[in-house]
C-alpha positions as CSV (number, residue, x, y, z in Angstrom):
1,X,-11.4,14.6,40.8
2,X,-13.8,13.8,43.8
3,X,-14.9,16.9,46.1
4,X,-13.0,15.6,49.0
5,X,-10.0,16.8,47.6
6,X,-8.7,19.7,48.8
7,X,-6.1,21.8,46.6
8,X,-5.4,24.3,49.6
9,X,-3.2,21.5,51.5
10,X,-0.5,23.5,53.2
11,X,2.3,20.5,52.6
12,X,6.0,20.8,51.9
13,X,6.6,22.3,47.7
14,X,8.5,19.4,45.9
15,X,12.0,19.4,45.3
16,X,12.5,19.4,41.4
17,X,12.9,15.9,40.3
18,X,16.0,15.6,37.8
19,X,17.4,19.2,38.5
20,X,19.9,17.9,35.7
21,X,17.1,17.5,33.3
22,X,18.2,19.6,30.4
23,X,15.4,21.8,28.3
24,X,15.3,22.4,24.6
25,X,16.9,25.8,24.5
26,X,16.1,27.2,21.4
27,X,13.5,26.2,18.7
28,X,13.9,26.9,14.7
29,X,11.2,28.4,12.9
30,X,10.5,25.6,10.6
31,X,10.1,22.1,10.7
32,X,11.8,21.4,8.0
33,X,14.9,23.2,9.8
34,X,15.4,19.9,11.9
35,X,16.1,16.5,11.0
36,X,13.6,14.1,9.5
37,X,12.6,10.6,10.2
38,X,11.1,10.5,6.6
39,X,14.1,10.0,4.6
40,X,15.0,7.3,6.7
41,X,15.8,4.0,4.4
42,X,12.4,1.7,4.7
43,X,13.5,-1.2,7.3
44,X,15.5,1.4,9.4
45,X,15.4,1.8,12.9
46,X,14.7,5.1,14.5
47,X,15.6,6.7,17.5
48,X,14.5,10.6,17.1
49,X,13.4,13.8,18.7
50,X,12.0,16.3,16.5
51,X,9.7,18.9,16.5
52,X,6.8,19.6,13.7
53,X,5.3,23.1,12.9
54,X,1.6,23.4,12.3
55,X,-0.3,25.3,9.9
56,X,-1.0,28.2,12.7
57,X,3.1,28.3,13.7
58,X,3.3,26.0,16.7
59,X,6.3,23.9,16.8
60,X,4.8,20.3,18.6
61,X,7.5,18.2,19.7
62,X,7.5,14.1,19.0
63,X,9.4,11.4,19.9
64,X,9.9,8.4,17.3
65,X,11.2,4.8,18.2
66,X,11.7,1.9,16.8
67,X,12.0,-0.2,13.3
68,X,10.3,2.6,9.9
69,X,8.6,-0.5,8.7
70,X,7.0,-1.6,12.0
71,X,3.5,-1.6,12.8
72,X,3.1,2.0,14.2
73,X,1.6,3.2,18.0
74,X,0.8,6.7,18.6
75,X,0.3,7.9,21.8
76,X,-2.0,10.6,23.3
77,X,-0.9,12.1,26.8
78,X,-3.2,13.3,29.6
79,X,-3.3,16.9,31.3
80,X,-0.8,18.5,32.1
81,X,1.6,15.8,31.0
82,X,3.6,15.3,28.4
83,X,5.0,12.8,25.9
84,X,7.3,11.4,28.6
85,X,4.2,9.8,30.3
86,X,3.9,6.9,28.0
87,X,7.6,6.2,28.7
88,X,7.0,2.7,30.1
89,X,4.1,1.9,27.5
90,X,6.3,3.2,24.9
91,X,9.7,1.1,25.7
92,X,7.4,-2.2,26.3
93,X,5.9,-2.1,22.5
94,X,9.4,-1.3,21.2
95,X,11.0,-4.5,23.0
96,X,7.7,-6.0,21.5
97,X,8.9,-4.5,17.6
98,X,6.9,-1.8,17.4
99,X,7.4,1.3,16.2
100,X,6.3,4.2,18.8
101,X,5.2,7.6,18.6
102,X,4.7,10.2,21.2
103,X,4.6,14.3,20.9
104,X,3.8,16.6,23.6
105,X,0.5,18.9,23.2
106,X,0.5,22.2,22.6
107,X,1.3,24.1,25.7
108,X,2.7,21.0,27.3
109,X,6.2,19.4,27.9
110,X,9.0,20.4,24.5
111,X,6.1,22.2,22.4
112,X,5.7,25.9,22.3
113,X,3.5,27.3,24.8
114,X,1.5,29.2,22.4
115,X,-1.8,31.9,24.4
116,X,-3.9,30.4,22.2
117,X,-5.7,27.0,20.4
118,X,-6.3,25.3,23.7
119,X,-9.0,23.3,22.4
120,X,-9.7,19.7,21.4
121,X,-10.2,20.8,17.3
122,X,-6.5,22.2,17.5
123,X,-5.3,19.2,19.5
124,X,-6.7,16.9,16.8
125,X,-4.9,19.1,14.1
126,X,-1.8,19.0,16.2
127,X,-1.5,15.5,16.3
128,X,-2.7,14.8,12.5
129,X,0.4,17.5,11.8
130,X,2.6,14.7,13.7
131,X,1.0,11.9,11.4
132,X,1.1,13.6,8.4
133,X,4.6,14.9,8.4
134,X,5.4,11.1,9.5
135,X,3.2,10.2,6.8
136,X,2.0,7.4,9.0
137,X,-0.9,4.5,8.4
138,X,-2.8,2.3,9.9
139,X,-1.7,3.2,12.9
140,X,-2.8,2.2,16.2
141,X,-3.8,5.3,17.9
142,X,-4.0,4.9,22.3
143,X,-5.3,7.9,24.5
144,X,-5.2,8.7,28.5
145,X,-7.6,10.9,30.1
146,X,-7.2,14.0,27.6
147,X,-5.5,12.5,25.2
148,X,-8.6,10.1,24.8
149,X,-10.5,12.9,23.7
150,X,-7.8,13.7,21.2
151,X,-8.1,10.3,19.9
152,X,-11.5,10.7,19.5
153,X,-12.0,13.8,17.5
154,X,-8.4,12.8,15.6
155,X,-10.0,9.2,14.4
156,X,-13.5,11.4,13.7
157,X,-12.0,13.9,12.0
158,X,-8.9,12.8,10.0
159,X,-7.9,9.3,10.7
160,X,-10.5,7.4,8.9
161,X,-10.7,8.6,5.1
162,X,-7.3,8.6,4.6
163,X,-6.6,4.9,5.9
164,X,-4.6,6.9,9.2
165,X,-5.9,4.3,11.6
166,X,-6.3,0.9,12.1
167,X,-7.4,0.8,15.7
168,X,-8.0,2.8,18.9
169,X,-7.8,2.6,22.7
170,X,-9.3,4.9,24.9
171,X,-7.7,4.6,29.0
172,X,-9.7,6.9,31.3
173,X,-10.6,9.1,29.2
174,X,-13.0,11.9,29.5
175,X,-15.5,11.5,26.6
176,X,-18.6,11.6,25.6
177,X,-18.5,15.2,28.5
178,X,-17.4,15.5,31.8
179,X,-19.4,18.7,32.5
180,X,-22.9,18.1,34.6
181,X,-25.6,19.6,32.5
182,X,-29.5,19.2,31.6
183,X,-28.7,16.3,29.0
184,X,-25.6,15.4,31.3
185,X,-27.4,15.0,34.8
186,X,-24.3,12.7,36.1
187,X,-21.4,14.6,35.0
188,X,-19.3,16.9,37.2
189,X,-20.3,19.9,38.6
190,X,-18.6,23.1,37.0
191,X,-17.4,24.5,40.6
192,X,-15.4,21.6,40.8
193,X,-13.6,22.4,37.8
194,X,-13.4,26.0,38.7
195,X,-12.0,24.8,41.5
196,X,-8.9,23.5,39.8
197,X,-8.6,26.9,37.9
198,X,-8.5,28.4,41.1
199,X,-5.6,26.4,42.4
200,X,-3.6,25.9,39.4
201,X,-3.3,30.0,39.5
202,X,-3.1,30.7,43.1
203,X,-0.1,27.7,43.5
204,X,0.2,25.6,40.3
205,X,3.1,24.0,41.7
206,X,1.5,22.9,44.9
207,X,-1.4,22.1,42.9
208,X,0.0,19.7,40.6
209,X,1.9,18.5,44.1
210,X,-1.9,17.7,45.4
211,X,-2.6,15.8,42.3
212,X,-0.2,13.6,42.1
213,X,0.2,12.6,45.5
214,X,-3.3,11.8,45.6
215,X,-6.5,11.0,43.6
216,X,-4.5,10.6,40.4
217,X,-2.9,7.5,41.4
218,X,-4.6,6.4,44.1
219,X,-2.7,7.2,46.6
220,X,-4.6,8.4,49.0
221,X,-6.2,5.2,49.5
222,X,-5.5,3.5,52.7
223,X,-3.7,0.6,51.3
224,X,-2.0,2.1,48.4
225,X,1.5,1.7,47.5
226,X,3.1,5.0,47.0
227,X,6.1,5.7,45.1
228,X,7.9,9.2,45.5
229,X,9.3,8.8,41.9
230,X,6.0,8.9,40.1
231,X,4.8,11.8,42.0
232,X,7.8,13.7,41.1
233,X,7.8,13.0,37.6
234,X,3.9,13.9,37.5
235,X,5.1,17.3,39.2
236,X,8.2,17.9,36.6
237,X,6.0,17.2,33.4
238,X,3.2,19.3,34.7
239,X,6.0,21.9,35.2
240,X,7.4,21.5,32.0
241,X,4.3,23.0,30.3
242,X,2.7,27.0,30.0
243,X,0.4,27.9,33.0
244,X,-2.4,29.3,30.6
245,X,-2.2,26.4,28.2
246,X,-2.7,24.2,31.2
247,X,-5.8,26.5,32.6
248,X,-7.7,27.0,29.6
249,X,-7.1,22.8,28.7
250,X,-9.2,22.3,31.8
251,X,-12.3,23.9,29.7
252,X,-10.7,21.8,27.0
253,X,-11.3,18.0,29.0
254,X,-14.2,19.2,31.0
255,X,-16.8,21.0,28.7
256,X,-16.2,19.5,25.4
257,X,-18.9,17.3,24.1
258,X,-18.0,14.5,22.6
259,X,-20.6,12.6,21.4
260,X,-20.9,13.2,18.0
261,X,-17.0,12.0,18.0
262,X,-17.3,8.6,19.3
263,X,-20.5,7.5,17.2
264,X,-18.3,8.3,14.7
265,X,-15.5,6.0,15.1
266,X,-15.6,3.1,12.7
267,X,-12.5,1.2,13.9
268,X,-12.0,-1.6,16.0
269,X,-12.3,0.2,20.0
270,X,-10.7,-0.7,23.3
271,X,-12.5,1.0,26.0
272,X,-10.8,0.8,29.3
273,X,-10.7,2.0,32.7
274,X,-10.6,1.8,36.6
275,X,-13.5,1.6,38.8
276,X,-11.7,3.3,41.4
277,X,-10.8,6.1,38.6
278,X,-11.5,9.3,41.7
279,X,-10.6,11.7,38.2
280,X,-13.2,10.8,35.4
281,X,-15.9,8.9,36.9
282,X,-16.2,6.0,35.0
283,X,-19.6,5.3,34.6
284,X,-20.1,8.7,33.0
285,X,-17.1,7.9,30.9
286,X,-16.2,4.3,30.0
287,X,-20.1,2.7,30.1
288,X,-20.9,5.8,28.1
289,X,-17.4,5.6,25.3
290,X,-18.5,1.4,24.9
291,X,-22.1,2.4,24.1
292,X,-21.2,5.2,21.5
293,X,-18.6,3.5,19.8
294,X,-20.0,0.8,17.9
295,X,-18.9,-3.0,18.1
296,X,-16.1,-1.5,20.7
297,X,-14.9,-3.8,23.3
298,X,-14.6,-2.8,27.1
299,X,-12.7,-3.6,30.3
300,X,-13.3,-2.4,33.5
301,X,-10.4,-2.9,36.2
302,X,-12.1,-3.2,39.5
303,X,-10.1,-1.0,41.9
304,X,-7.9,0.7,39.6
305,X,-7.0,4.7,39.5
306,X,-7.3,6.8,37.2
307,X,-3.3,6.6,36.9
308,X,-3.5,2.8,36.0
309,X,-1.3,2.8,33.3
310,X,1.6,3.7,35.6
311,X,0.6,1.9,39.1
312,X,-0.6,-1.5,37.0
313,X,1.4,-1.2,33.8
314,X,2.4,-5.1,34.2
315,X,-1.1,-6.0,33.5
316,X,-2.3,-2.8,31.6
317,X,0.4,-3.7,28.8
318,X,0.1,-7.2,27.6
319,X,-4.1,-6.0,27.6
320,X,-3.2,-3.6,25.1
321,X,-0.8,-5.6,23.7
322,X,-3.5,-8.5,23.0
323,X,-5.9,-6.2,21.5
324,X,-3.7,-4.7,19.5
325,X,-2.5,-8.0,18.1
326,X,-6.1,-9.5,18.2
């Protein structure tokens, strides 16, 4: 986010959007308690909920769509999002035949809101619970903001030996490190992101109002085209999640260091992002991911937000779709 904004904005608190959305209201102790995709006959088409428990107890909620047999696409959500975030990406590719997958991070949207873990190692063990349990390969693997740096230690860490993943696609994401520092002279001061600690526990729900309704998507820009609905679905799945899960995840996408993690991604690498992107700068983030990642491809989308895969899905998705088939 730029300095400009301001998370002390007296404004009107949102009206919940879909007061009729229903919660999960109780969770089992064990995975294996719910119903599995993995029995599923090969060639079947899936339409499921479920949740999977990790090694250290948490329960991480997933979504899988579409035909068992399909080329998979996993999909990594920003903060303080959820799954539902890739709904329009997620419904395109299954028109398209694909088979999707999406869970919710720790501390975010379905999954438990555990006090502890908040940390890109455990969100790249959460996810590879997700793929392992779906016992899922050769998968294409796509991350926004956050849930680029999830792709990134994922692929690093447990995607590659085991065949996991055939591609990935990075979308504003916050690698190589957001934090300004020594070796980091163009990264983002630390009071900034102190800043957002401050407000998400003084008001999260104005907060994440503020957000929304401005630099995320763009729309504080003079000319931009707002729409009330995104901005209240950005505020409900923001809502959805655990207030400390969602303060200690800013350490999480801000002071990580990343490096290591994209120099060692072997796959074929989209690296995209907007050049109007007022919440990871992209020149300390996309110019940096394409130049770490070997033999990756980039595309920069002059005058896009951060947001871009909502605001400009009609173009964002037949990109992705064309790399992906590429």
């Amino acid at each position: 986010m730029t300095k400009e904004f301001n998370p002390s904005l007296n404004r009107r608190q949102a009206l919940i959007a879909g007061a009729g959305l229903t919660l999960v209201a109780a969770v089992p102790a064990l995975a294996t308690e719910r119903k599995t995709t993995t029995n599923i006959p090969q060639g079947a088409s899936i339409m499921a909920e479920e949740f999977v428990t990790t090694k250290d107890g948490v329960e991480i909620f997933f979504k899988d769509w579409g035909p068992r047999d399909a080329q998979v696409i996993v999909f990594h959500h920003g903060w303080p999002l959820s799954a539902d975030d890739w709904d329009t990406q997620m419904l395109y590719f299954l028109n398209k035949g694909y088979r999707v997958v999406a869970h919710d991070r720790r501390g975010h949207g379905r999954s438990s809101q555990v006090s502890g873990g908040h940390d890109m190692d455990h969100y790249a063990a959460d996810a590879s619970a997700v793929v392992e349990h779906l016992d899922l390969r050769n998968a294409i693997h796509i991350g926004h903001s956050t849930g680029g740096g999830e792709v990134a230690r994922y692929v690093a860490r447990y995607g590659q030996p085991q065949n996991r993943v055939a591609k990935a696609i990075l979308v504003s994401s916050v690698p190589p490190l957001m934090l300004k520092t020594a070796a980091n002279p163009d990264g983002t001061p630390i009071e900034v992101f102190n800043g957002y600690r401050d407000a998400l526990a003084a008001n999260r729900a104005q907060f994440y109002r503020d957000v929304a309704s401005g630099p995320f998507y763009g729309f504080n820009r003079p000319d931009a085209k707002i729409s009330q609905g995104v901005i209240d679905n950005w505020w409900r799945q923001g809502m959805m999640g655990g207030a400390k899960p969602h303060y200690d995840g800013i350490k999480a996408f801000s002071e990580t260091d990343q490096t290591q993690d994209l120099k060692d991604i072997k796959v074929p690498t989209l690296v995209t992002q907007g050049s109007d992107d007022q919440i990871v700068p992209y020149k300390d983030a996309a110019l940096l991911q394409h130049k770490l990642i070997k033999g990756s491809v980039l595309k920069i989308y002059e005058g896009y937000p951060h947001g871009m895969l909502t605001t400009h899905a009609d173009v964002i998705n037949p990109d992705l779709l064309a790399f992906i088939k590429g």
